[in-house]
N, C-alpha and C positions, 0 to 999 in steps of 0.2 A: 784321564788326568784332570782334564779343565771341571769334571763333573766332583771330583772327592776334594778339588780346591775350592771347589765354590761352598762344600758344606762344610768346609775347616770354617772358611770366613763365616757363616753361617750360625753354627756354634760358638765362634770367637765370639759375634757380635750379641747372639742372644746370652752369654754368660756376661758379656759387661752391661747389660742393661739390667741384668739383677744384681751384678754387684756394685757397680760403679757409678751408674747413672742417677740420679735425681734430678727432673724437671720440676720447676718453680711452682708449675700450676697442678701438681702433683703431689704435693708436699702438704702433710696435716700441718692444719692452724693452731691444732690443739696437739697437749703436750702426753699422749697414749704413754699409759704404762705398760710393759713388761706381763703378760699373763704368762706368768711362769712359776711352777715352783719357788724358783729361791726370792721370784718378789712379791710373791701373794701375800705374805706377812706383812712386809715392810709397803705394801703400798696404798695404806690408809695416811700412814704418815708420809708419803710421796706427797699424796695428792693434796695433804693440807700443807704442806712447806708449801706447794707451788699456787696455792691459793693466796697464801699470807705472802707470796714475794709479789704476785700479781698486783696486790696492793699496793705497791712501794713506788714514788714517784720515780720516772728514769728518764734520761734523753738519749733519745734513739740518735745515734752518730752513723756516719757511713768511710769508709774510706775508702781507696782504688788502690786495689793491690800493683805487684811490679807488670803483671801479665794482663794488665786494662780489668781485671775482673772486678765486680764492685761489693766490697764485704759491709756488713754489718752488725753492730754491738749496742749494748742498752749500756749507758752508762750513769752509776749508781752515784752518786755524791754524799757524801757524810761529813768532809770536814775539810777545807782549803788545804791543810799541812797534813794530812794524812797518805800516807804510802796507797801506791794503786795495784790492785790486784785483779792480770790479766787470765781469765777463764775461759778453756777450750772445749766442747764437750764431746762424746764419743761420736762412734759409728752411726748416722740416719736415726741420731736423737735429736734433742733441743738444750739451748743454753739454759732454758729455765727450770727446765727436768734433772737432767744432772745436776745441776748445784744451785737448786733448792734449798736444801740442808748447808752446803760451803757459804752459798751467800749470807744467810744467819751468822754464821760463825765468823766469815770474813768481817762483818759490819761488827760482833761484838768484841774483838781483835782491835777495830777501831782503823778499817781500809775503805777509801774509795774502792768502786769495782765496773772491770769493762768486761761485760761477759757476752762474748762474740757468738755469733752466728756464723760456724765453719763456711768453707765454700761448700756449694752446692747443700747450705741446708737452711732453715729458717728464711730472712730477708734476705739474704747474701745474694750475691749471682756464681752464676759459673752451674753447671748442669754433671759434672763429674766430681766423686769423692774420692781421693788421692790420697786416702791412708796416710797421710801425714810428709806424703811426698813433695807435694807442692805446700800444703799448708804450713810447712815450717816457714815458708817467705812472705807467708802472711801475718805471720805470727811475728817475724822480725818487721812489718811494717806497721802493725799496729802498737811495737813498741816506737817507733821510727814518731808515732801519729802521740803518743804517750809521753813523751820526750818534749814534741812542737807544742804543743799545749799547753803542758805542766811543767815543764821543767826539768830539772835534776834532780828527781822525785826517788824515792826510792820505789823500785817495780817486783811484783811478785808472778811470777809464768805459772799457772796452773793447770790439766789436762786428767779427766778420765779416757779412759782406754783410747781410743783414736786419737783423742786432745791429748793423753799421754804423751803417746806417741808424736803429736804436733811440738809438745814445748822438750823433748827429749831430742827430738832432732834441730830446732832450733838451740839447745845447750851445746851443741857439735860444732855452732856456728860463731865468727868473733860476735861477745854481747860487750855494750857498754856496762861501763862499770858500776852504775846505779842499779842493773838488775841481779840483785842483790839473794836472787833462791829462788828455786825449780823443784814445785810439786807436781809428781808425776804419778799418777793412783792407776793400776791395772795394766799398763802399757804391754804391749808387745816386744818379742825378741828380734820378729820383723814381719814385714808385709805378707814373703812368701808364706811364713810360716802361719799366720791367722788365716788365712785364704785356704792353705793348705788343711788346718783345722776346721772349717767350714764346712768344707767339700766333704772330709770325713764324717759332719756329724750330720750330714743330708746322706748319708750311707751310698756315697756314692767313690768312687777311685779317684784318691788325688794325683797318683803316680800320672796315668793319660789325661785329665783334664784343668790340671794346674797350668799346663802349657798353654790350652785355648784360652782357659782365663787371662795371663800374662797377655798374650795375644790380639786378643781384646782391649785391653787396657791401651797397649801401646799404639795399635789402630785406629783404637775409636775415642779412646781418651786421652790420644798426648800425654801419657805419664809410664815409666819403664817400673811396675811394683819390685823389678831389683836393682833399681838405683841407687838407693842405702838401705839400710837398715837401722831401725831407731834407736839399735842397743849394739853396733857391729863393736869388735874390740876398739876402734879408734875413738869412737866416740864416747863409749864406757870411760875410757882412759881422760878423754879431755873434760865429760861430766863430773867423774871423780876430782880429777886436783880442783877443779871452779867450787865442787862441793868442801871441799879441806880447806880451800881459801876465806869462803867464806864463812865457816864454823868457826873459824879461827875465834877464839876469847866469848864463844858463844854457847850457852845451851842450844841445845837444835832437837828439832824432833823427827825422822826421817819415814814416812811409811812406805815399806819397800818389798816387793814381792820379786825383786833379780835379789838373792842374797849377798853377792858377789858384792853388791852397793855399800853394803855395812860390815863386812867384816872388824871394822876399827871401831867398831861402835863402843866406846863404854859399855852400855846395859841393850841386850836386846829384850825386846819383848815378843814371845810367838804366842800366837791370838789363831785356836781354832773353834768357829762358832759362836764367835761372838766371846770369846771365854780366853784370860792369859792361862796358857796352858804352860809355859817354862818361860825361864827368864834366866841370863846369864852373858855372859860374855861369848864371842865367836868360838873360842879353844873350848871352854867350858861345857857349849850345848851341843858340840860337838864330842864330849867326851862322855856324854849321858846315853850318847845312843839312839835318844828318842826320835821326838817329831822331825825336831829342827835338824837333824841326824840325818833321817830322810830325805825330806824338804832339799838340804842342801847338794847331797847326792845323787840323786833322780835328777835336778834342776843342772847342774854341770853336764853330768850324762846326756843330758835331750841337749845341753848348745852344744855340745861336740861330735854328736848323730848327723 
């Protein structure tokens, strides 16, 4: 008995060192791209955004999250009265990788921008990544830091996939009322469930080895990966009315891959390949049959699996 418990821990603990862990002195200086199919294309023009942003003056800031951990962010200046736009980036990337291209766009929009270094990646500290579990409280304190600063500014929460997932779960939580809209690109349904995807695309059983990982996490890393979820129905719900609040008397532009998010949309637009393939309202592309037809029925089906 004492022999098969020691190789659960075992297991637990070599699965959270390749999911969870990032030591400081461990971590690229430089911003690797993606050798993969779907970025070989696109990562000519990766590597020259993040060349032209390298260029851009920044002041590196730091703050200390609620858990003593010490985060950091480049913060971009463009104009005293300009709104500030707070950027999270994915899973064991970097701030300047991921929004490369956002950063452009945010500055000709006309935003200040604080584009953070999650925990456990870049300057940050903290040696475990937490899917957006603990990072939502970082993310509330760097508005906390956004707020002591500047003011009554208005603030924009931004996140690819993990950082999704960071400013999604932070929507779940009470925001002051200057932050004013939550862009949330690629996000997850929840922790289990990407973890759960992982293990599958390493061909390996998520059914017996999901548990070591959890396992793991909550052993070795102080974090439970099913302590919320970044999309559970409660939170959907409270993201929803803050999004309707805020639209209110506004053009808005929503990019959203939960469809669930826009069915109220005046005009959808579905984009495969780079390409509008339909456009119509939620009844409408629903009445086509087609992609969005699809799309929307497979996507229901898998959150209710």
């Amino acid at each position: 008995m004492i022999t098969i418990i020691l190789i659960i821990l075992l297991i637990s603990y070599l699965t959270y060192r390749k999911a969870f862990y990032s030591p400081i002195k461990k971590r690229s200086t430089t911003h690797l791209l993606p050798d993969t199919p779907a970025y070989k294309k696109a990562n000519p023009t990766i590597k020259r955004l993040i060349e032209e942003m390298e260029k851009v003056p920044f002041e590196q800031v730091y703050i200390t999250s609620y858990d003593g951990t010490k985060l950091a962010a480049r913060y971009y200046h463009l104009s005293d009265s300009a709104p500030l736009q707070i950027q999270f980036h994915g899973y064991r990337s970097t701030a300047v990788r991921d929004f490369s291209g956002g950063f452009q766009l945010a500055q000709k929009m006309g935003r200040n921008l604080l584009v953070v270094d999650q925990r456990a990646g870049g300057k940050s500290g903290g040696n475990t990544i937490c899917f957006g579990i603990k990072e939502k409280y970082d993310c509330l304190e760097w508005i906390k830091y956004a707020i002591k600063r500047f003011g009554n500014i208005p603030i924009m929460l931004t996140g690819v996939s993990m950082g999704a997932a960071t400013v999604m779960l932070a929507a779940g939580e009470p925001l002051p009322e200057n932050v004013i809209g939550v862009l949330a690109d690629c996000g997850y349904t929840s922790t289990k469930d990407i973890i759960k995807k992982v293990i599958r695309d390493m061909h390996l059983p998520a059914g017996p080895i999901y548990p070591l990982v959890r396992l793991g996490a909550r052993l070795f890393g102080g974090f439970d990966p099913e302590a919320t979820s970044p999309i559970d129905t409660r939170t959907e719900a409270k993201i929803q009315k803050a999004f309707d609040t805020m639209m209110q008397g506004r053009t808005s532009f929503i990019v959203a891959h939960r469809l669930s998010t826009i069915r109220e949309a005046d005009l959808i637009l579905v984009m495969k390949d780079g390409d509008i393939i339909e456009q119509g309202t939620h009844e409408e592309l629903l009445a086509k049959g087609g992609f969005y037809h699809t799309l929307y029925y497979s996507g229901n089906q898998a959150e209710q699996g």
